[in-house]
C-alpha positions as CSV (number, residue, x, y, z in Angstrom):
1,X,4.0,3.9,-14.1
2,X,1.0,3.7,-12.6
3,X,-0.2,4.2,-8.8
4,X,-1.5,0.4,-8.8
5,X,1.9,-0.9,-10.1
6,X,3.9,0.7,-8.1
7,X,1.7,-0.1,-5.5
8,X,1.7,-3.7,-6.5
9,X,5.3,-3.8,-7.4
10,X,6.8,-2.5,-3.7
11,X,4.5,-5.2,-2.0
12,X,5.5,-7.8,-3.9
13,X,9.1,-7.1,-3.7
14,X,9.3,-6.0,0.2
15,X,6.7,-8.4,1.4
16,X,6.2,-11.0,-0.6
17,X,9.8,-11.9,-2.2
18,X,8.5,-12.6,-5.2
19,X,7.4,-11.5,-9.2
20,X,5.2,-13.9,-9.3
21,X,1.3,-11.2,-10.0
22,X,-1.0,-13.8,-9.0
23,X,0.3,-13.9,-5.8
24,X,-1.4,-11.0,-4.6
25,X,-5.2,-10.1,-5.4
26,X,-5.7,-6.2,-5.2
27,X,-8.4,-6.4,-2.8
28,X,-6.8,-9.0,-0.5
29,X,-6.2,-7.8,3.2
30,X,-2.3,-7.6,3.8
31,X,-3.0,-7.6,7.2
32,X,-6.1,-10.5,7.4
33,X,-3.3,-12.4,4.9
34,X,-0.7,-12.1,7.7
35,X,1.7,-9.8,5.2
36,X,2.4,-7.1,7.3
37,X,1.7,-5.9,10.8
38,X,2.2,-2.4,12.6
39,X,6.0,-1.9,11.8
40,X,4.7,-2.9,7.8
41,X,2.1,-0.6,8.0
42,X,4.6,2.2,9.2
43,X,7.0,1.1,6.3
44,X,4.0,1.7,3.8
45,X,3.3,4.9,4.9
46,X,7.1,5.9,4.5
47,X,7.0,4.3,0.6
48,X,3.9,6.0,-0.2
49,X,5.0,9.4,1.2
50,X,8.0,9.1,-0.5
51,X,6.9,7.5,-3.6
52,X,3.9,9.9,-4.5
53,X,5.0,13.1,-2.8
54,X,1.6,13.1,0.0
55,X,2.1,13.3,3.7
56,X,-0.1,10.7,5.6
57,X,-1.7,12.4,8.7
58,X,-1.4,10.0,11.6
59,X,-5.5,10.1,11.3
60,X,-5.1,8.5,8.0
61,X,-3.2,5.8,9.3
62,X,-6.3,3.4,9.3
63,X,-7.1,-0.3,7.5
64,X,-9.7,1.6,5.7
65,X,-6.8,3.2,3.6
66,X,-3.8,1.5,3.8
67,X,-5.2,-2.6,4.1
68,X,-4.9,-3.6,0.3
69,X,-3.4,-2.5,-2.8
70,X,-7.0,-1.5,-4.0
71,X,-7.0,0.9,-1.0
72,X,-4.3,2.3,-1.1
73,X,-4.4,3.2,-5.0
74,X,-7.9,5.1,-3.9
75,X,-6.5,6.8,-1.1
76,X,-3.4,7.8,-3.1
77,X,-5.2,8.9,-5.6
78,X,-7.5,11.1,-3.0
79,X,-4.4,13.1,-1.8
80,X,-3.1,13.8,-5.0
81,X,-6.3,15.2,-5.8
82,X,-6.7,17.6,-2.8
């Protein structure tokens, strides 16, 4: 599976309840949106840790990487890379 679907498919099932793809834009804010807040953001961190074998560096802990699926797909994909 992809990084965007797993991406996609963790938010949509631990935030949003639902299956329903057009529910979620991939360069929508979760935080702006009102999906998650700073315990969300910690519980993102811990997924994609888990999920893709990186460790997030506290400094990394920033909107800039972790505030929509699009995001966090690039920053993903970043780590894996380095």
């Amino acid at each position: 599976m992809e990084t965007n679907k797993i991406i996609r498919k963790h938010i949509m099932e631990s935030f949003l309840f639902t299956d329903d793809e057009s529910a979620l834009q991939d360069n929508a804010s979760l935080i702006a949106q009102g999906l998650i807040d700073s315990i969300g953001i910690m519980e993102l961190v811990e997924f994609v840790e888990g999920s893709f074998s990186i460790k997030v560096d506290p400094k990394e802990i920033v909107p800039d990487n972790l505030d929509s699926v699009e995001k966090m797909v690039a920053f993903v994909e970043r780590k894996k890379a380095a």
